[in-house]
N, C-alpha and C positions, 0 to 999 in steps of 0.2 A: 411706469408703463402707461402710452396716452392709449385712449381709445382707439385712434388711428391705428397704432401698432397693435391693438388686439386685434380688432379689425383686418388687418394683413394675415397675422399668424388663421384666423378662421379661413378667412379665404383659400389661402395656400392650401390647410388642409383638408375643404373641401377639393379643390383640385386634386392633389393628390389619391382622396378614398377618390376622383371620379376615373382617374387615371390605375387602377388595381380595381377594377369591378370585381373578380372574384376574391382577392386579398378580404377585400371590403364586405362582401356578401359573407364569406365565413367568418368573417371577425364579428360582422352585426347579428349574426345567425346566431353563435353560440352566446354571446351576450345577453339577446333578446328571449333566450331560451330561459337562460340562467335568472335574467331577471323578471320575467315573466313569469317561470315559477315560485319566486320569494314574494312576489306581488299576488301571485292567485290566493298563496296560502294565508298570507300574512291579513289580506281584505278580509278573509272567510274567519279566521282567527279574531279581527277587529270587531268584525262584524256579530259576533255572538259573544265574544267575552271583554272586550275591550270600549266597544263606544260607548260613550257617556250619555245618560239619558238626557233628552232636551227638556230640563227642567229649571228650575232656580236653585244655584248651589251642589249639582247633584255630588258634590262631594263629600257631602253631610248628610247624607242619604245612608239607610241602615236596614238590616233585615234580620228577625230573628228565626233562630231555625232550632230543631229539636233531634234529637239521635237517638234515635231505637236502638238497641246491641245488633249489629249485623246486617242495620240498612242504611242506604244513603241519609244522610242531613235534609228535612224535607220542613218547609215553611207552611204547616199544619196548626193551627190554634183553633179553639173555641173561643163563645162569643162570651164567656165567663172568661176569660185568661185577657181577652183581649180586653174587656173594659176595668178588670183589676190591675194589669199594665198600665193603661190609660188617665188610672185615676190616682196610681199609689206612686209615679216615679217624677223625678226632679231634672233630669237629664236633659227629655227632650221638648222639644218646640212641640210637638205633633205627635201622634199617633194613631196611624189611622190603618183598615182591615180592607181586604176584598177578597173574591172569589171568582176564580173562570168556570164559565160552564157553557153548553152548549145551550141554543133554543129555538122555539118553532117562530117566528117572525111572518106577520103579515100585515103589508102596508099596499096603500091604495088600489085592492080588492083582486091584486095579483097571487098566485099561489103562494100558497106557503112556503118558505126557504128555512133552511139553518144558517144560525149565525153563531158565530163566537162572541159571548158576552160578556162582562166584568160588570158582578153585583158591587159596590162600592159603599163604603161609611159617609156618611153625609160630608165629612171634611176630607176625605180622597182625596181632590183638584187643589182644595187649598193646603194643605202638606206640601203637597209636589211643588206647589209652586206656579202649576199650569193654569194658562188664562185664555179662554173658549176664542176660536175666529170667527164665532158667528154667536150671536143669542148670551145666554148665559153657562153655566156649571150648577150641575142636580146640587141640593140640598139634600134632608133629610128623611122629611114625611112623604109629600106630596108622589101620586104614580106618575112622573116623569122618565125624561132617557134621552140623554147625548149622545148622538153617533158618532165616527171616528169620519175625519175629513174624507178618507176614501170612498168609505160605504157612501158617504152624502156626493161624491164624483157620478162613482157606479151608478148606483142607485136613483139617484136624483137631480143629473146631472146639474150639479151646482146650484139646483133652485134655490133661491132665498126664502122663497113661502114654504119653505121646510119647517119651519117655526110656528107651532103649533098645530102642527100635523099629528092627526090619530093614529096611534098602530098598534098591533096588538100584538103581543108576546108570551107564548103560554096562556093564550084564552085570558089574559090580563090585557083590558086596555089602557095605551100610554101614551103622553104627549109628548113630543120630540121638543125639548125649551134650548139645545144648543146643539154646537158641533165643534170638537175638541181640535187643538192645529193640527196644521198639516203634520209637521214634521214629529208628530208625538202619535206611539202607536201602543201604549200601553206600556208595561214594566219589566215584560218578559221575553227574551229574544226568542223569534218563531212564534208567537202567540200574540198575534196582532187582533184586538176585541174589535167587533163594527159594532157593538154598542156597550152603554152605561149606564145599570138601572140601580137604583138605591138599594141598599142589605132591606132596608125595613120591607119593600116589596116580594123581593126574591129570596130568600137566604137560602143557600144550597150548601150543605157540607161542610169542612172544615174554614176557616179564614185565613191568607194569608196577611202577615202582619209587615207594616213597613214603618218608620220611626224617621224622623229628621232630631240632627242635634241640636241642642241648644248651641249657640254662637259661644266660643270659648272651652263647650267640653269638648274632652277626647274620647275617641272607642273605647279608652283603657276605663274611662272613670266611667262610661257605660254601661260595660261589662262588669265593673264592682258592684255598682246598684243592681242591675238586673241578676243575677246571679242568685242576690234574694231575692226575689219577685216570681224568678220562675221554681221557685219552691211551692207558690202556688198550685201553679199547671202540673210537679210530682203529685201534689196529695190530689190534686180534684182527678186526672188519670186514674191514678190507684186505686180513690173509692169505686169512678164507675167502672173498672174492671177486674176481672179474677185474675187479669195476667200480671206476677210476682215480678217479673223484669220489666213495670213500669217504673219502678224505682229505682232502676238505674239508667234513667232516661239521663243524658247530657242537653243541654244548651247552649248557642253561642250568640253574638252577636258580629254580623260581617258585615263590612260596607255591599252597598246596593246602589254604588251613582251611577254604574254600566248595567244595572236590571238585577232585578231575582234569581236565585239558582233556579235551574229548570234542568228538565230532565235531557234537553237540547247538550246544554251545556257540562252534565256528566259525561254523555256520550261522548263526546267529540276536542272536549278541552286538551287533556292531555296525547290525543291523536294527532290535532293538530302540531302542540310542540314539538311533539317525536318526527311529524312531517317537516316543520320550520328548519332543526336542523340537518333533513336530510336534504330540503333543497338548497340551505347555507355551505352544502359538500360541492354539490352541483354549481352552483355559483363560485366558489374557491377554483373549482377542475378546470370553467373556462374563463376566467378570470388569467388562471397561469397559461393556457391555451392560447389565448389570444399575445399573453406576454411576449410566449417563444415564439409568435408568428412575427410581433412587429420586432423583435431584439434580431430575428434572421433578415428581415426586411432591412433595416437598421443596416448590417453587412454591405449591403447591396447598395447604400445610401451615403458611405462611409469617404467617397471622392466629393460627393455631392455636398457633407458637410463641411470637407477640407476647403472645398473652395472660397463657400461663405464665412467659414472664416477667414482666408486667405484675402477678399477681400473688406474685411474690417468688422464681419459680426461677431459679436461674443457671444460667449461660452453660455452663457445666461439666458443668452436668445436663442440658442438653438434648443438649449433643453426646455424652455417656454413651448418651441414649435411644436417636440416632441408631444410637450405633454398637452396642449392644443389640439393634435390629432390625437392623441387618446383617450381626452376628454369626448371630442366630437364623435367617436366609436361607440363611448359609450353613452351619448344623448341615443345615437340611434338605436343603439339598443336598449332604451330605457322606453322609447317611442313603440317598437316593435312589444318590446314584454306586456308594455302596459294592454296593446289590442290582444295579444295571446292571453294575459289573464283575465280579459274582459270575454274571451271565450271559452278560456279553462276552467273559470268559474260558474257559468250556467251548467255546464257539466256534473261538476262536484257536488253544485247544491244538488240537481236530481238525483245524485247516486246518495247525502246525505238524506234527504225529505222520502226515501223510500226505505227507512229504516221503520222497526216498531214504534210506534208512540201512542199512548194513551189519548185519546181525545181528537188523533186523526195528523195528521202529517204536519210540523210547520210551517210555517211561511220565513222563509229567509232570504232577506233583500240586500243584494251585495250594489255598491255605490263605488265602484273606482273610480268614473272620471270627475263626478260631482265633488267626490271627499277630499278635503286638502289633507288631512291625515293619512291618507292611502297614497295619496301622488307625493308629499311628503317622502314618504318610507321609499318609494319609488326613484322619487330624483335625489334621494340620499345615498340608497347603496347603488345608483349612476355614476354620481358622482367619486365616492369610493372605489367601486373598481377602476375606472379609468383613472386613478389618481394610481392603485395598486399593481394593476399591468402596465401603466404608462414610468414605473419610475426607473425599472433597470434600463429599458430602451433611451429612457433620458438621460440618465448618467452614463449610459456607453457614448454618449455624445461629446465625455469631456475624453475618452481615452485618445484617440490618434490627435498626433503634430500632421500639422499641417503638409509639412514636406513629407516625412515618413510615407503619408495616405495619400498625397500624390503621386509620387515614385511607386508607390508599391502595387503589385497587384490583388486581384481578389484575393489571393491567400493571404496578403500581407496584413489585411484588411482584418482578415479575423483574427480575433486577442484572445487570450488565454479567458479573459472575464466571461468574450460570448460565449466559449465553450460549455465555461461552468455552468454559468447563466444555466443554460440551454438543456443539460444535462439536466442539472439541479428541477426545473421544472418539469422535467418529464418523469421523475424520481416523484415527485412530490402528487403528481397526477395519478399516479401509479398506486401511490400510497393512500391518496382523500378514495381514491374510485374504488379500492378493495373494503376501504370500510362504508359505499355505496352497496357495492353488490351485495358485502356479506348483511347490512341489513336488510337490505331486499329481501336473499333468502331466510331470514328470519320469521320476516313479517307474513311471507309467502306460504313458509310450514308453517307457521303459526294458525292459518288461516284453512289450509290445508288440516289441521288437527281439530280443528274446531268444525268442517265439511263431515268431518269423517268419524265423530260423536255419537257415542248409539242415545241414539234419545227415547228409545221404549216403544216409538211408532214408525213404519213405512212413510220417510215425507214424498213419496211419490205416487204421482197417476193421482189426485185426490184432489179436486175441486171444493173450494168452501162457498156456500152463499149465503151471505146475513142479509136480512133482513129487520126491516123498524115496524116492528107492530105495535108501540106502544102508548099509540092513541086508538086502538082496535079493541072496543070493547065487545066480548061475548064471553058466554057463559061456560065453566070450564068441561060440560059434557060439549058444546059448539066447537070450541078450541078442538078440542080433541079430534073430533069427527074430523073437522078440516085438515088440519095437518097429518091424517093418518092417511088422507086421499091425498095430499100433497107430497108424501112419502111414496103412495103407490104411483101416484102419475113419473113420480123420476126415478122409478127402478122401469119403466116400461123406454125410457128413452135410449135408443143402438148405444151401445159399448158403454152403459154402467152395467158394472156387477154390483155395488150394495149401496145404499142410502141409508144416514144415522142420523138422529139430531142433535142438538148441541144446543141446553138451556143456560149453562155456566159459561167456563172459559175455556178457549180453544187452544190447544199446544203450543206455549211460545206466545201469545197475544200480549201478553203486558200486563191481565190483569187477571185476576181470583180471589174467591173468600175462603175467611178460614173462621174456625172455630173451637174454642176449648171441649174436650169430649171427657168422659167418662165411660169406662168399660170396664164390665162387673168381673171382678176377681183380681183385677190389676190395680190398686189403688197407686195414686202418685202423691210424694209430697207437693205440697204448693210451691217450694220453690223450683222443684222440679218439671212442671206444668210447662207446655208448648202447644202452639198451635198447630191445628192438623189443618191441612189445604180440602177443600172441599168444592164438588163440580157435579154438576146436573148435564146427565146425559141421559140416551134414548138404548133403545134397545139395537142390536148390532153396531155400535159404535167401536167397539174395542176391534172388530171383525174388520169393519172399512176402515181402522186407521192402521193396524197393523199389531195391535200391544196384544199378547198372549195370555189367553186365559190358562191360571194353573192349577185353579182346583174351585170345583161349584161350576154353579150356571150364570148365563148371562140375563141380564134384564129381556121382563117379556110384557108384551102389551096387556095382556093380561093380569100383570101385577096390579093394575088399576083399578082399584076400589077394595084392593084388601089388605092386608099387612104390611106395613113400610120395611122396603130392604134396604140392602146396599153392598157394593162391593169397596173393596179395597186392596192396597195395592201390597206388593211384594216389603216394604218396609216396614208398614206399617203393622201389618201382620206380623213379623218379625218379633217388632219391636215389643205389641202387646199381647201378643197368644202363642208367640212364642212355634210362629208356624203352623197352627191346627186352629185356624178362625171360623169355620164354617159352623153354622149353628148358632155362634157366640151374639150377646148384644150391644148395642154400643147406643149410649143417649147423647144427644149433644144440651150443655148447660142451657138451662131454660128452657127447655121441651122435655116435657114428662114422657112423651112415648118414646120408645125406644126403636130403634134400625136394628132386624137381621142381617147376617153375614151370611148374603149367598153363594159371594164367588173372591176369587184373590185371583189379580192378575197383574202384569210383570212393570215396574217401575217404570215411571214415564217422565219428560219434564217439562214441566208445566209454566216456572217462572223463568228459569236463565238453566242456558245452554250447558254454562261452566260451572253449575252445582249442580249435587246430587238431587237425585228426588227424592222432593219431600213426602214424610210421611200424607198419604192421601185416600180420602175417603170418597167414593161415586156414588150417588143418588138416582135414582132413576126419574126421569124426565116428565115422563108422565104420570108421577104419585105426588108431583108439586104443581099449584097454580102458576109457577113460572112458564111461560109461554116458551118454546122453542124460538131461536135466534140466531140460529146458524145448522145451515144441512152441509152432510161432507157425504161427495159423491165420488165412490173409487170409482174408477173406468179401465177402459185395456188400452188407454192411447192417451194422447195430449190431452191432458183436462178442460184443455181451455177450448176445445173445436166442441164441444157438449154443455159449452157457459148459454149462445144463443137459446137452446133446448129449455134449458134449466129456467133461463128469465122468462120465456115465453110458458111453461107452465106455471110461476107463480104471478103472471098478468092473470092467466085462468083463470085460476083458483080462489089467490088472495088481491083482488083488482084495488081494494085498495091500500095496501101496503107493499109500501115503496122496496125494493133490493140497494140498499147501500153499498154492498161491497162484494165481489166476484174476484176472489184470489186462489190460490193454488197454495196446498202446504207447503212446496218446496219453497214458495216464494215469503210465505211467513217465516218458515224457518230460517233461510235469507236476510228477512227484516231485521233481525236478532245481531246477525255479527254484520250491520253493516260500516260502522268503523272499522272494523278489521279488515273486509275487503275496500277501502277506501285507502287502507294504509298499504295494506298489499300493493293493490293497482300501481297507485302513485308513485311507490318505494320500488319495484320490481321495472315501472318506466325509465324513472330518472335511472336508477342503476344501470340499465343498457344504456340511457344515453350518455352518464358518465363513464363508462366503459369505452362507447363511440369516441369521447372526444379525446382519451387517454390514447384510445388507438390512432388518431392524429395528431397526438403530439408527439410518437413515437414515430410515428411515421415520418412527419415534419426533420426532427432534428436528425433520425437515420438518411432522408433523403438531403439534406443539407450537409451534412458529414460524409456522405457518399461523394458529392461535389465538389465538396475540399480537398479529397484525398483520392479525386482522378489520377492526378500525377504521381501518387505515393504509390496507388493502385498498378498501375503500368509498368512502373517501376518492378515492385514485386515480380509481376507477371513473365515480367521480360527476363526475369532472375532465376523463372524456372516455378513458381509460385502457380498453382492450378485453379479452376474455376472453384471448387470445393474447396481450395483455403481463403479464395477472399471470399464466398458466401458463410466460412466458417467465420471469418474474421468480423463479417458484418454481425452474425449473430452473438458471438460474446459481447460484442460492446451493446448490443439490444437489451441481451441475458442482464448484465454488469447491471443495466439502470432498473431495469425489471423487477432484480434479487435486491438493489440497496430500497427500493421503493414496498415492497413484497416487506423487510426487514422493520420499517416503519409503520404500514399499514397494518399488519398484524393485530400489533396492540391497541391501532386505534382503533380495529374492529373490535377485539377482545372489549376496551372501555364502550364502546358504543353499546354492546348487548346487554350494558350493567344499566346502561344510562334508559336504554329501550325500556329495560326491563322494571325499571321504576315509574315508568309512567303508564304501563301500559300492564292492566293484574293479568295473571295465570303467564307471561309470556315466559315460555319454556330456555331458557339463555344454559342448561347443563351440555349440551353436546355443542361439539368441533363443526357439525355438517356445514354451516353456514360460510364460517370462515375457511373452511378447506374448500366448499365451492367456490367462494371470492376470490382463492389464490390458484385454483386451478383456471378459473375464466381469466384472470386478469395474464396465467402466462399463454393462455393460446390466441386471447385478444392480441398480446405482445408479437407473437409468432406471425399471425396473421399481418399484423402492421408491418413485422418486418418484412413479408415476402418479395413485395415489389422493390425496395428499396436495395435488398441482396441481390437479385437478378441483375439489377441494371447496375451494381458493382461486377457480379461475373459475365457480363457481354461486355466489359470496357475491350477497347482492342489496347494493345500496348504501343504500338504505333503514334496511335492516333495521343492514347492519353498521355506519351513524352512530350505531345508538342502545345497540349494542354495548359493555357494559362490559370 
């Protein structure tokens, strides 16, 4: 084949789509749908759990991680674990520690800001492998700090005299000695640091631990050596705690050359896959869609290819042209997908980044057209489908002789292949689209179940405002006063009814303490011993959020300055009084005074939506020097038309301390299952629109067989045959593909819910509802396709359709 002749074959078949505008628009349409959603999802997928980090080697990159009984794999060490690693194993090149935390940042005498930071071991940059685009990379003593190339954009528009600039961080002054490259944004996907200050300055909280291999070992001989080493990190746990299920901590070691586990990437990993192949259905539905349009089309073309063979083209060259124009289909629709997912993913990421997350929402930067890996994945499954829908319509190209398809007419024209063909595809769209819908409806009650959760509180009408007062020094009789006047100014603002504070964790927020207790009369053994959840609150809290008090009293302002209470919740009580707690006392380890039980009220949850709640103990707010840090304001109307109010009395009151955050419980509670509505949305869209395109291909090959059998029709008619036998007639043979499609979809929806249900915990796959809505949508979607198609069989006139070529 020369160039020349490929050359021709493109030409033609631009001619051709330019000649079928509509052909063309619905063939690009569903294509650019279909690959514009594998592309939206598959970047978003790359992009948190797939890209490799731009580093040296990152495939020898390592991360170790640790397993509590019953909670996520989370990359927690001490700075004891992490230099008995560092000094006792054989394995690796490197091993080096950090930590993210936030901070107050002030440079050249601008206000103070928050930044995201990363405390770092003095060999961090050289581990990785990373080599600064400006200055140098921190060491280990010295008060230094590398910013991340953005921050030094934003910030300092690219100054070069950035290099040895003073700033101060946490009232710690620091020299700025580098700025890390561009394309390097730290280790963790969504947790991009604008700075880098050394462990020995900052050390904040646990370390995460990252490892490079020695050139030549494997994970496996890794994981044999460390295996002992973190025998370590059991005993030193154990000693410093009384909790008896530190020894049965687990450890692993996993590659890290695409980043850290993060809590981005529990969220959303396995949501993602469950989406991949719900838009891989979508893509199959008009893949065949597009088949049955060009295989009819093909029919129509069938004179057109007798002749060029007739004069002297082969078989070889037509089916080239063939598959020429449905290669060139699907460039265009690989063109169109790419600008759809470059706008279906800004979308997605805001419905992800408005989930719960510790530490504040991520940053998540999706790169379609820059990434040759994304456009890659892109012009691959382009190319695939146009190879996939283009090869029946190709090989129908060897069926008619030359004379036959000259002599013959339109009907002659169609062969028993196109029929099957034709058939065959709409059977099959019939079948990928009911195992669409029925995960749709899965994913939808699923989501729906999870809405509809009693969680112990009213998440509605309820306003929350946090505030940061934690560079706000006064004395704890000042404290007090103040916010006892900031309580009254916002029960005096139109349509609240009550105002509560909140010193601990708020419903649903991500975070809380716990602590081992002891309560007189209930001894436990030690192996027996569990944490109880623990929260500082105000007095009328339980009132504004909605959780029922069920015996005792509530916190009162007056409890301030005398006997420590507390209340507790319906479990918990249960569990150690056996129901009759009031009166009773409860110490927590390491604090000699003891907490009265003034009140027991009704089970709430605190950490996750899909567990029970936990055993839980409330403190009152004002008998600890913890400062209030969240007011919830019930109102009789929108929470959010009384947010102005609310900011403008704590400008009042507290002028210098800032309001971080003004949200609505409904919308925390929200934050919680926002995978689930991400998977809903998305699963419940594509579903219609694979329904949509099921319904066009039914219609398609009913209205193409209507065509062919004018004459057969007339015929009939003219025999005596009524308007209700050929709209009957039409419908059986709609039913026939409907029921053999219905007959294979089934089971693929049945394996779909087993498949959903492995990747996706609590997903309820015991009841029929899903799959009996998929089979009752997909026969009235059928019915509907069929209706224009049967009419315009029962208005044939029989006259007209005997004389019907």
């Amino acid at each position: 084949m020369t160039a020349n002749g490929l050359w021709q074959d493109v030409r033609y078949g631009l001619q051709m789509m330019r000649r079928s505008p509509g052909f063309t628009a619905a063939a690009v349409l569903s294509l650019g749908l279909g690959i514009g959603a594998n592309t939206a999802i598959y970047s978003l997928l790359y992009a948190i759990l797939l890209h490799p980090l731009p580093i040296e080697h990152p495939e020898r990159l390592v991360e170790f991680l640790v397993l509590y009984p019953g909670d996520p794999p989370l990359n927690f060490f001490s700075q004891q674990s992490y230099q008995h690693f560092r000094d006792h194993n054989h394995v690796f090149s490197g091993i080096t520690a950090s930590h993210l935390a936030d901070f107050h940042l002030r440079a050249d005498g601008r206000e103070l800001e928050r930044v995201v930071g990363e405390c770092v071991a003095g060999n961090f940059f050289q581990t990785l492998g990373v080599r600064p685009a400006l200055g140098r990379l921190i060491g280990n003593e010295a008060a230094e700090a590398v910013v991340s190339w953005s921050y030094w954009n934003n910030k300092f528009n690219l100054d070069r005299a950035i290099l040895g600039k003073r700033i101060v961080v946490e009232g710690m002054p620091l020299t700025i000695v580098g700025v890390t490259p561009r394309n390097f944004s730290g280790l963790q996907p969504g947790k991009q640091p604008d700075i880098w200050i050394p462990l020995t300055v900052f050390e904040r909280g646990p370390l995460q631990l990252i490892a490079r291999l020695r050139p030549g070992v494997t994970i496996t001989q890794a994981r044999a050596e460390m295996a002992v080493l973190f025998a370590f990190t059991i005993e030193e746990r154990a000693r410093a705690s009384d909790d008896p299920v530190m020894r049965q901590l687990k450890f692993r070691v996993e590659p890290a050359g695409a980043g850290l586990s993060t809590a981005l990437r529990r969220k959303f990993a396995n949501p993602l896959v469950a989406l991949m192949a719900v838009v891989a259905l979508l893509l199959l539905i008009a893949c065949m869609n597009v088949g049955g349009l060009l295989l009819a089309r093909g029919t129509a073309r069938t004179r057109e290819m007798a002749v060029r063979v007739s004069l002297g083209a082969s078989r070889f060259r037509l089916v080239r042209q063939v598959l020429t124009e449905s290669l060139l289909l699907a460039a265009a629709g690989g063109v169109l997908g790419i600008f759809l997912a470059y706008a279906g993913d800004s979308a997605l990421v805001s419905i992800m980044t408005s989930g719960r997350f510790v530490g504040g929402p991520p940053r998540i930067e999706i790169h379609i057209l820059p990434d040759m890996n994304v456009l890659l994945f892109t012009g691959g499954i382009a190319l695939l489908t146009g190879v996939l829908f283009g090869l029946a319509p190709a090989w129908s190209a060897f069926a008619p002789t030359p004379a036959s398809a000259l002599r013959g007419t339109a009907k002659a024209a169609d062969t028993r292949f196109r029929r099957t063909f034709g058939k065959s595809m709409v059977v099959a769209q019939v079948a990928l689209s009911v195992g669409l819908v029925s995960a749709a409806g899965l994913f939808i009650g699923n989501l729906s179940n999870l809405e509809h959760t009693d969680l112990g509180f009213r998440r509605d009408h309820v306003l929350l405002v946090t505030l940061d007062a934690a560079g706000k020094e006064d004395s704890d009789e000042a404290r007090t006063h103040t916010y006892l006047d900031l309580l009254a100014h916002f029960e005096k603002i139109p349509g609240v009814r009550s105002v509560a504070t909140l010193a601990g964790s708020g419903p649903l927020s991500g975070a809380g303490a716990s602590r081992f207790i002891t309560v007189d009369g209930h001894p436990e053994r030690s192996e027996d011993r569990r944490y109880v959840f623990v929260n500082w609150v105000g007095p009328k809290y339980f009132e504004t959020l909605g959780t029922a008090l069920l015996a005792g009293r509530d916190f009162k302002f007056e409890d301030r300055g005398r006997a420590r209470v507390a209340i507790i919740n319906e479990a918990m009580a249960r569990f150690y009084f056996g129901g009759r707690p009031i009166g009773k006392y409860v110490t927590f380890d390491g604090d000699p005074l003891p907490f009265e039980v003034i009140g027991v009220v009704g089970d709430a949850k605190y950490f996750e939506i899909r567990e029970a709640a936990p055993r839980t103990i409330y403190l009152n707010a004002f008998q600890t020097p913890r400062p209030p840090s969240t007011f919830a304001l019930r109102t009789n109307f929108n929470p959010f038309a009384v947010a102005p109010a609310a900011r403008r009395v704590v400008r009042e009151i507290l002028r210098d301390v800032p309001v971080v955050r003004v949200t609505t419980l409904a919308d925390q509670v929200d934050a919680t299952i926002v995978p689930e509505r991400l998977v809903a949305f998305l699963s419940g869209a594509l579903g219609g629109l694979g329904a949509l395109l099921a319904a066009l291909g039914i219609y398609g090959i009913l209205a193409y067989t209507v065509a062919r059998r004018i004459n057969e029709i007339g015929i009939r008619m003219a025999l005596g045959a009524t308007r209700g036998d050929v709209i009957q007639m039409v419908l059986v043979e709609a039913l026939g593909m409907v029921s053999a499609g219905l007959a294979v979809g089934v089971p693929i929806a049945i394996w779909g819910k087993r498949f959903a249900a492995s990747l996706i915990a609590d997903l309820a796959v015991t009841g029929a509802a899903p799959v009996a809505f998929a089979v009752v949508a997909m026969i009235a979607v059928a019915l509907l396709a069929t209706y224009v198609p049967a009419r315009r069989a029962a208005g044939v006139e029989p006259v007209e359709a005997l004389r019907y070529d």
